[in-house]
Structure formats: structure tokens, C-alpha cells
N, C-alpha and C positions, 0 to 999 in steps of 0.2 A: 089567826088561829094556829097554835102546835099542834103537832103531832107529834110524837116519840113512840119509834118501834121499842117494845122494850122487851118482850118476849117471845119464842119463837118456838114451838114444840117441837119436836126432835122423835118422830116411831121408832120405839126400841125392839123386841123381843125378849131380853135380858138386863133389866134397868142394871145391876149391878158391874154388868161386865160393860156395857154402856160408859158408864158411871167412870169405871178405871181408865177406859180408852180414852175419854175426854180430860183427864186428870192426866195422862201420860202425851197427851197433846199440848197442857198446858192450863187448860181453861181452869178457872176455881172454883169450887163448889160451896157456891151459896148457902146453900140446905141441901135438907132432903130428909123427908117429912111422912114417916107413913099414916095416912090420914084413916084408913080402915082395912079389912082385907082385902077388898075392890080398887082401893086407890093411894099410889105413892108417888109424890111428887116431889122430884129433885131437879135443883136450878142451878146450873154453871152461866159462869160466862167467861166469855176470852179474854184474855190479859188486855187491860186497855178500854174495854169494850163497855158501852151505856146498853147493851144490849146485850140480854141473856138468853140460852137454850131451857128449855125445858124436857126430864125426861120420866117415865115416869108407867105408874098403869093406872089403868081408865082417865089419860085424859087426853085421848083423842083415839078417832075412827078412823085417821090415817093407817096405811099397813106398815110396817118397819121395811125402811130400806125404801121406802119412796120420796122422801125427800133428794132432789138433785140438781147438783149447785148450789149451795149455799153461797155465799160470796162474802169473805171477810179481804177489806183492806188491811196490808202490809205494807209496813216500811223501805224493808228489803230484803228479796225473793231468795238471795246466794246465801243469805245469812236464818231468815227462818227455814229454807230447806235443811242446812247444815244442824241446826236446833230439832229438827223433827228427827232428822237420822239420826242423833246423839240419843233421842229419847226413845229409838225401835220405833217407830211410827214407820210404816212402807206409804212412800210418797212419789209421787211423779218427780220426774226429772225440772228445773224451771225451763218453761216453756214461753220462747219470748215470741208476744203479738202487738200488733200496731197501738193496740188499746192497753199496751201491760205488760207485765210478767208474771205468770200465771205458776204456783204450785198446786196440784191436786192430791188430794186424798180421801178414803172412804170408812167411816167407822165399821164397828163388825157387821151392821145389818145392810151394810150397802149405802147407806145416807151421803151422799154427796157434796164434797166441799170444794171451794176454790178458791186460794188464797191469791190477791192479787196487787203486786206489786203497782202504783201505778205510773203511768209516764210523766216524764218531768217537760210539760205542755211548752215551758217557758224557752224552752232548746229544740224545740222545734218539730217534736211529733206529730205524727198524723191525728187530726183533730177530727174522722170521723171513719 
């Protein structure tokens, strides 16, 4: 049996300034769809990525800025760092751990991301 993650909602307060932050990160905007005055629903996803955010109103009872840690695999940390600063994104320094190399960042409501680099197993890192 599959499974596929394929969407993942995203608490805004702001869908539209939401909406820009994740466009000046990168991600692409699928849609975004207002379905009534109670509910608008827009879908990015990251360059690369089978798996899309969702952001939006009335569709979810999360509070904005609760989400923490997201975790997107990266190729390489020195190089989407340098992409994030090019594009005004305020980013963590990379930040190298036994399990990775790790950039963080926080959209406007606080949502928590963590891009990660990960080790190259085959050369010999810590495998726990």
C-alpha cells in the first residue's frame, strides 16, 4: 500500500502576505481559489517538491504561527542559503549537525522551517 504526503496546511493570519513570503522563498503557486467569503484556498509547493503547502482561510483550526519545523530536504545548504539572501528571506546561518546541515527560517506568522542538507552516509557520517 502507498501513501503520498501531498498536502500540508500552513496557519496564516494574512493569506496574501503569506502568499508573497512563500513566492519570494521560492515555492510556486499552484492556485489560489476563493471559494466563498469564509474560505480561500491557495496551494504552493517548493521547487522540486510532490508535496504542497496549503494556505488559506477557514481551512483549518490551527492558530498561525504554530506550525514548527517543517522539514524540507536540500541539496546544498551554502548554496540555498546564498538563494535565500539574494531573495531578502532573513535565514539562519548553516548550521552543521551530525544528521545534516541545517538552514532555518520563519514566514511572517512564525511557521517554522528547516531546510536540510543531508549527510553523505557513504563517507562516513554518524549514522545515529
Amino acid at each position: 500500500m502507498d501513501m503520498k504526503l501531498e498536502l500540508v496546511m500552513v496557519p496564516v493570519t494574512d493569506v496574501d502576505r503569506a502568499k508573497e513570503f512563500y513566492e519570494k522563498v521560492g515555492f510556486v503557486v499552484d492556485h489560489d481559489q476563493v471559494v466563498s467569503d469564509d474560505v480561500r484556498f491557495a496551494q504552493l509547493t517548493p521547487p522540486g517538491s510532490a508535496c504542497s503547502i496549503a494556505i488559506g482561510k477557514g481551512l483549518t483550526q490551527m492558530e498561525p504561527g504554530s506550525l514548527d519545523n517543517m522539514q524540507v530536504v536540500i541539496a546544498d545548504a551554502d548554496a540555498t542559503h546564498a538563494d535565500l539572501v539574494a531573495r531578502g528571506v532573513e535565514v539562519s546561518e548553516v548550521d552543521e549537525l551530525a544528521w545534516g546541515r541545517f538552514v532555518f527560517f520563519a514566514d511572517p506568522d512564525g511557521n517554522g522551517w528547516a531546510l536540510q542538507e543531508l549527510p553523505d552516509w557513504s563517507k562516513g557520517a554518524a549514522s545515529s
